[in-house]
C-alpha positions in Angstrom: 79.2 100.0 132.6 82.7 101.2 133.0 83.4 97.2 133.5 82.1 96.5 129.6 84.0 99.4 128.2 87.4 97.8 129.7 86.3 94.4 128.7 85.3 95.1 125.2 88.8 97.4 125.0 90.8 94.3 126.3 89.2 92.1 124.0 90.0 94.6 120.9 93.7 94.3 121.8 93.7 90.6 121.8 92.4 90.8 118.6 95.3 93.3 117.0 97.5 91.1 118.3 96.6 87.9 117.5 95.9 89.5 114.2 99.3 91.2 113.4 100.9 88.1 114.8 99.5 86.4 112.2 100.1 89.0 109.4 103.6 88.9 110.3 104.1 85.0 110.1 103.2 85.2 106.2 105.0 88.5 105.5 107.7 88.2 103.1 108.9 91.8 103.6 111.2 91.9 106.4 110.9 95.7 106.6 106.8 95.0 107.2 107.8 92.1 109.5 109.1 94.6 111.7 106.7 97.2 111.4 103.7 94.4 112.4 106.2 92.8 115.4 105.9 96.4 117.0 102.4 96.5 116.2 101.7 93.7 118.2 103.9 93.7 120.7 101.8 97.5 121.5 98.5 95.7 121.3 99.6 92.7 123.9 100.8 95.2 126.5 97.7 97.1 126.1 95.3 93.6 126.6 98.1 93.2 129.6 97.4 96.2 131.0 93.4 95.9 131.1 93.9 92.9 132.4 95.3 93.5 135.6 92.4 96.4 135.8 89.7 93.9 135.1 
């Protein structure tokens, strides 16, 4: 069970990522660009994180 919970968390942060990644490529705001780079770069060393517990 705990296994799931750790999965579906990994798998959320892949998708923040891959999300604000791609936010970030249309923004025209650099101000927002920079906002959405931290944002992601917090959500990939989450996923890499629960990877390595997985």
């Amino acid at each position: 069970m705990l296994k799931m919970f750790i999965k579906g968390k990994y798998y959320y942060h892949v998708f923040q990522h891959r999300h604000n990644e791609l936010l970030q490529q249309d923004c025209l705001c650099n101000d927002l660009k920079v906002r959405l780079k931290v944002k992601a770069t917090y959500h990939n060393s989450k996923a890499v994180e629960l990877s390595s517990i997985m």
